[in-house]
Every structure is written in structure tokens, then in C-alpha cells.
C-alpha positions as a Markdown table, in Angstrom:
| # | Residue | x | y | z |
|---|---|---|---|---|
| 1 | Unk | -8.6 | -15.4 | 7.7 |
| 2 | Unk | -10.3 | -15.4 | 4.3 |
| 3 | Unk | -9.0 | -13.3 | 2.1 |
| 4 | Unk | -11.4 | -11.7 | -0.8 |
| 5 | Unk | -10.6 | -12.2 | -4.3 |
| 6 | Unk | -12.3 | -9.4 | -5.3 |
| 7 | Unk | -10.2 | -7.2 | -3.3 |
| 8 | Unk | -7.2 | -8.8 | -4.5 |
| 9 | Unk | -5.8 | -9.3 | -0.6 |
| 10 | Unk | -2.3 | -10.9 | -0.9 |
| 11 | Unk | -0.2 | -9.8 | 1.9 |
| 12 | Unk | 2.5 | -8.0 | 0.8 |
| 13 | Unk | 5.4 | -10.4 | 0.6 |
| 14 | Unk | 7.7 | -9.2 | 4.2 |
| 15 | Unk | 11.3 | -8.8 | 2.4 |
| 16 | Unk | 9.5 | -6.1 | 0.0 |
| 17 | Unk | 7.6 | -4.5 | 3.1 |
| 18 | Unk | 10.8 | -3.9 | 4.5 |
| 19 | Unk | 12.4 | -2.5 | 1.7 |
| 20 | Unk | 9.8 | -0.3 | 0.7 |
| 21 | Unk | 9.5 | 1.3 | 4.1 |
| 22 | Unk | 13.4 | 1.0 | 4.5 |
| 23 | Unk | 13.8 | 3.1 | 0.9 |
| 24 | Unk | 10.7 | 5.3 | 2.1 |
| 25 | Unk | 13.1 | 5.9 | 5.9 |
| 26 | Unk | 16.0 | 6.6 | 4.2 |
| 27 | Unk | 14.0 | 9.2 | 1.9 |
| 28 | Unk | 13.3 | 10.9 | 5.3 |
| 29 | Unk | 9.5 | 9.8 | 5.1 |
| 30 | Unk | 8.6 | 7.8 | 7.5 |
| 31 | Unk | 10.2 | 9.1 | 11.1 |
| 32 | Unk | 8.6 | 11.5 | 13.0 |
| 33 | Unk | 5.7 | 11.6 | 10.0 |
| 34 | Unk | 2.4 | 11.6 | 9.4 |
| 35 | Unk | 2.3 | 8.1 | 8.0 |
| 36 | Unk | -1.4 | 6.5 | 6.0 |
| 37 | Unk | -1.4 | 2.8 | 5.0 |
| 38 | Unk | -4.2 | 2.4 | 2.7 |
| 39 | Unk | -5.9 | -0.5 | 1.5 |
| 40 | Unk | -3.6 | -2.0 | 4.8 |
| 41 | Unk | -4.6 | -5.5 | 5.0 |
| 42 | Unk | -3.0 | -7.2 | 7.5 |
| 43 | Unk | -1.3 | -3.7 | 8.2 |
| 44 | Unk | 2.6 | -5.1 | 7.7 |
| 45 | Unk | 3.5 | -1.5 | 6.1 |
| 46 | Unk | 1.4 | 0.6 | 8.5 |
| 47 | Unk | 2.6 | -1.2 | 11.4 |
| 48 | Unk | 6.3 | -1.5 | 10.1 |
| 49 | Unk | 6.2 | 2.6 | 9.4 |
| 50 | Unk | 5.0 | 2.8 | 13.4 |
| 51 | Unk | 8.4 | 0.6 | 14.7 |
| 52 | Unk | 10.6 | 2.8 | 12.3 |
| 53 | Unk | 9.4 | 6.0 | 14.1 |
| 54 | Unk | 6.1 | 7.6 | 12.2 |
| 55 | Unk | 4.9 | 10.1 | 14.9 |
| 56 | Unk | 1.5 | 8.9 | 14.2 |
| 57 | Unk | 0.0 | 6.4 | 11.6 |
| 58 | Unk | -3.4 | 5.4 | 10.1 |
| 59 | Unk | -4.3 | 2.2 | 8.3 |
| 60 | Unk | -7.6 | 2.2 | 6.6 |
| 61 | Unk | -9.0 | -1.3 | 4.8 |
| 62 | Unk | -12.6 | -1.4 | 3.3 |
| 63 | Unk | -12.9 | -5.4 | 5.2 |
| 64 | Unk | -13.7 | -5.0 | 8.8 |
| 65 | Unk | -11.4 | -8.7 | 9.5 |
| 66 | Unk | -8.8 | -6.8 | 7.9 |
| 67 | Unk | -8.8 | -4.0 | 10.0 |
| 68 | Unk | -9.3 | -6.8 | 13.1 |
| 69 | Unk | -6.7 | -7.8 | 12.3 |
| 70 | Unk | -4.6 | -5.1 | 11.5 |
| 71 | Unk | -5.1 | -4.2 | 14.9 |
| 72 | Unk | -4.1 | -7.5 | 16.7 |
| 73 | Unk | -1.1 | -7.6 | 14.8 |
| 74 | Unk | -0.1 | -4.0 | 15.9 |
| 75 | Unk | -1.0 | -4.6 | 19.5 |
| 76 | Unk | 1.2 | -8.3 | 19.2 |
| 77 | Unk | 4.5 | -6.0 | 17.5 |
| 78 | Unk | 3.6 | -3.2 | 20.0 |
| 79 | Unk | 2.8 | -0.8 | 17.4 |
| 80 | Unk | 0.7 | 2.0 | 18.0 |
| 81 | Unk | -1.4 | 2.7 | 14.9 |
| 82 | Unk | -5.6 | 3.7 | 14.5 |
| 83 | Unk | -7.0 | 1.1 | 12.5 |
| 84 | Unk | -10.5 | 1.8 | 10.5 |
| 85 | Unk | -13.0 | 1.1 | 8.1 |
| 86 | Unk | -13.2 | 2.5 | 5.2 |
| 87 | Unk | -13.5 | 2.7 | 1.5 |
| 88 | Unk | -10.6 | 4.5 | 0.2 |
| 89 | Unk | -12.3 | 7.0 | -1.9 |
| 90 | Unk | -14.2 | 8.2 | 1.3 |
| 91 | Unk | -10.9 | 8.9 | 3.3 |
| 92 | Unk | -9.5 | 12.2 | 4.3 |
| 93 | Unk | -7.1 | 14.2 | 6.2 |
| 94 | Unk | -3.5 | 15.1 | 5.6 |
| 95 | Unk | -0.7 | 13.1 | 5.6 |
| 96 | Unk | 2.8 | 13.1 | 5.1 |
| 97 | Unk | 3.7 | 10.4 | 3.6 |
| 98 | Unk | 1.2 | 7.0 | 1.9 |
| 99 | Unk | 2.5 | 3.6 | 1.9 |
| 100 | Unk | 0.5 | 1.6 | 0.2 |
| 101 | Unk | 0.2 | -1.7 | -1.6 |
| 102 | Unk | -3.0 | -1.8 | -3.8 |
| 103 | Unk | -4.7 | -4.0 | -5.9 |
| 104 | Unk | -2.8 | -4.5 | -9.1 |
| 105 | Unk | -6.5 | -4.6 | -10.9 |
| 106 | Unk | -6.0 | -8.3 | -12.5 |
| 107 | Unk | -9.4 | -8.9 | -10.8 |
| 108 | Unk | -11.2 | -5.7 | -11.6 |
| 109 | Unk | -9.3 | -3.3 | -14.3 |
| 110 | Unk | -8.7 | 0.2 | -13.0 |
| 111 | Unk | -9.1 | -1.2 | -9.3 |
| 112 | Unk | -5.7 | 0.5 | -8.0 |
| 113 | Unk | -6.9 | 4.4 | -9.6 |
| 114 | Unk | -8.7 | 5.1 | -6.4 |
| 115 | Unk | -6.2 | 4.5 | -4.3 |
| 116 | Unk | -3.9 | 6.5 | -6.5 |
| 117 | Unk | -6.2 | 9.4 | -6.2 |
| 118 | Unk | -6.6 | 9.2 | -3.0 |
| 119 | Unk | -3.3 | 9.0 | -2.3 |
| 120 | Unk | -2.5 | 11.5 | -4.1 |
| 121 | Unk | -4.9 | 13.8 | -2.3 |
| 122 | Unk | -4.0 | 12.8 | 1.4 |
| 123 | Unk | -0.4 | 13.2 | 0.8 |
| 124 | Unk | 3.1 | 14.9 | 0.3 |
| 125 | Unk | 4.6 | 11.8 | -0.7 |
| 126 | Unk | 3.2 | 8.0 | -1.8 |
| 127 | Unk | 5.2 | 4.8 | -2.0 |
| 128 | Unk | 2.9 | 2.4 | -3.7 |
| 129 | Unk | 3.6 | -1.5 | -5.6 |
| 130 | Unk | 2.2 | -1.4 | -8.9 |
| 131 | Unk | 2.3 | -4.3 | -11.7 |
| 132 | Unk | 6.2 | -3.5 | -13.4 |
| 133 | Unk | 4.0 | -3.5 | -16.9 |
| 134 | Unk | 2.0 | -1.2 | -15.7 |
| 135 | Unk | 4.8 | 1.8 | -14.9 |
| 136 | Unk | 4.3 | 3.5 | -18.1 |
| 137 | Unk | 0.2 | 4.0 | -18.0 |
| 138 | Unk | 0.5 | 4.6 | -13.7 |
| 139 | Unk | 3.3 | 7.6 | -14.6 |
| 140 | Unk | 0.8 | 8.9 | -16.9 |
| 141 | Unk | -2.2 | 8.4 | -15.1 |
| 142 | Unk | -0.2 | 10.4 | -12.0 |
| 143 | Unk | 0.9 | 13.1 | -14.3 |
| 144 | Unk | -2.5 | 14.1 | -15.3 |
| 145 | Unk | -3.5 | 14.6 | -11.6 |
| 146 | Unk | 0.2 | 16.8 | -12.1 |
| 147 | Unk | 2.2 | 14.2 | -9.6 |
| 148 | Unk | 5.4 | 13.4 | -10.2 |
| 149 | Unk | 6.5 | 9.6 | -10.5 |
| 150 | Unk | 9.9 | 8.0 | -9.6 |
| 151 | Unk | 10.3 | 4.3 | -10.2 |
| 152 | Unk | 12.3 | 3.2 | -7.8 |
| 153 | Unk | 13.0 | -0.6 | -8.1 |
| 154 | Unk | 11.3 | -3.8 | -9.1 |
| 155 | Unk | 10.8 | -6.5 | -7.0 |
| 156 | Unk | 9.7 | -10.2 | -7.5 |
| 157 | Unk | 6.5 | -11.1 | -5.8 |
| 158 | Unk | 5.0 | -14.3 | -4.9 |
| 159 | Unk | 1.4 | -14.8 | -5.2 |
| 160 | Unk | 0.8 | -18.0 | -3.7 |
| 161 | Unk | -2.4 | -20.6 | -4.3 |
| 162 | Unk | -5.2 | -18.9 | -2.4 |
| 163 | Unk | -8.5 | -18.9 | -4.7 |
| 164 | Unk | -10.0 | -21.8 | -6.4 |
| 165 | Unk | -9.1 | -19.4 | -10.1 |
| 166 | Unk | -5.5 | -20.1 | -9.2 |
| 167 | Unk | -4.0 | -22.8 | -11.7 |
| 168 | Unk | -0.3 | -23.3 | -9.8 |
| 169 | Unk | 1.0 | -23.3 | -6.3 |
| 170 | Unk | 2.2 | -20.1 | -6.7 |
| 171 | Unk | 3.0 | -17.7 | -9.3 |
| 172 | Unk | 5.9 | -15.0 | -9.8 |
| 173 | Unk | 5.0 | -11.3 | -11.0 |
| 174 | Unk | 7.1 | -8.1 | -11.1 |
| 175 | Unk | 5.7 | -5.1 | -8.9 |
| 176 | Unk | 7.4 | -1.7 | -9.5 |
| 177 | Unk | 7.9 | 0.3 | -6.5 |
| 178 | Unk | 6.9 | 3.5 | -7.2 |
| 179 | Unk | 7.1 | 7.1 | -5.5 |
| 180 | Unk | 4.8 | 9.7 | -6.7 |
| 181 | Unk | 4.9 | 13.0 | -5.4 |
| 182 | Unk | 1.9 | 15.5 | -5.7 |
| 183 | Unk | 2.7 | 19.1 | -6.9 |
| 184 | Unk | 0.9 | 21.3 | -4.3 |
């Protein structure tokens, strides 16, 4: 696979997946909901959200060998998700619940606001990893669309070597888990 630096595709890093969408089960959102994995990737959240008992789930990704592949690795956990196409600001429906791991916007500033909005519209409730430095300006940003935020946790995230920008094998960040809740 050849992940886009544009798009900022690191695969979220699996001992955060599974506390994000262990936090996000024990919240009650995730069994027996409608679950949405945006910007999905490889679809670890999506597919994860499936295997903890989401009655149904959607991953969307705006790369076509993303969504490939978020689909072979569903059928390989035997996960049942629908897997798509699309740019995020062109999805809709209703959902219970968002998981969601966006880009932090190093690449392109502002990059994660469409998947906030989005979000945001789809959904009763949004777990999503934002840059820890960034909590401030994203509770803001989400209280202007009159969402809620609750910072749950930090987490440290390993962005290994992948582009020919990186400098060193890998590199360490803080991502804030975040759950934002829409006032409806």
C-alpha cells in the first residue's frame, strides 16, 4: 500500500484503536449502534466497532486502495461493514455514533474541520484523535457549530518513517481523544 502524504494516512496505532472504541463501548456507543468510520483507512476503528457489536457500520475513505482494503481486512476479521468512496464533505445519513481518526492538518492546515463538521452533522455522538495542542482551538471550533466537547485522554502516537519529508525513524506526538457531542 502507498499511503498519501497529502491525506496524512498513518494507521492509527492498534493499542489506541482499542481504547478508543473500548472507552466509546463502555460509553454505550458502539453495541447495537449505528456506527460511521470516516476518513477509515485501513478501517481498524470501523472494523473493530463491527466485532464489538455495532448493528451496522459504514467506513467511508476518499482513496479507493483505502477502501480496498478496508474491505479485505473486514472480510479477513469477519467483520461485516459497507466500505465506500467518498469525500467526507459529500457524506450523509444518520448515525449514532462517529469514530474517527482524521488528519491532524500538519500537511494541510484546517485539514481535520471537514471531518469535524461532518461528523458533527451525521451523528449523536463523535470520538475523534486530534493533535493534544490542538484541544483548545477543536473545543472552540465544535462549540461554534453548538457541540459539546469532552477530552477524554491523551495518548502517545507513533508516526513512523513513511515519506521522503520524514527526518527520523519515527517520531512521537500526543493525540487527544476527544468526544464531541452535537446539541440537536
Amino acid at each position: 500500500m502507498n499511503p498519501r502524504p497529502e491525506l496524512e494516512q498513518y494507521t492509527t496505532p492498534a493499542d489506541v484503536a482499542a481504547d478508543m472504541l473500548w472507552i466509546a463501548l463502555s460509553n454505550g456507543d458502539i453495541q447495537g449502534k449505528i456506527v460511521a468510520d470516516l476518513g477509515c483507512g485501513n478501517g481498524l476503528l470501523g472494523i473493530g466497532a463491527a466485532l464489538l457489536g455495532a448493528s451496522s457500520v459504514s467506513c467511508y475513505d476518499v482513496d479507493l486502495k483505502m477502501v480496498e482494503l478496508c474491505q479485505d481486512n473486514a472480510k479477513s476479521a469477519g467483520a461485516i461493514v459497507n466500505a465506500e468512496c467518498s469525500d467526507v464533505s459529500c457524506i450523509n445519513g444518520e448515525f449514532d455514533t462517529v469514530v474517527q481518526n482524521p488528519p491532524f492538518g500538519a500537511q494541510r492546515p484546517g485539514a481535520d474541520r471537514p471531518f469535524l463538521i461532518t461528523a458533527m452533522k451525521l451523528a449523536d455522538t463523535v470520538y475523534s484523535l486530534h493533535m493534544a495542542e490542538t484541544v483548545p482551538f477543536v473545543t472552540k471550533y465544535c462549540s461554534d457549530f453548538y457541540s459539546q466537547v469532552e477530552y477524554i485522554k491523551n495518548y502517545k502516537f507513533k508516526i513512523p518513517f513513511m515519506f521522503e519529508f520524514h527526518k527520523k525513524p519515527a517520531e512521537f506526538v500526543y493525540v487527544a481523544l476527544l468526544k464531541i457531542v452535537p446539541k440537536r
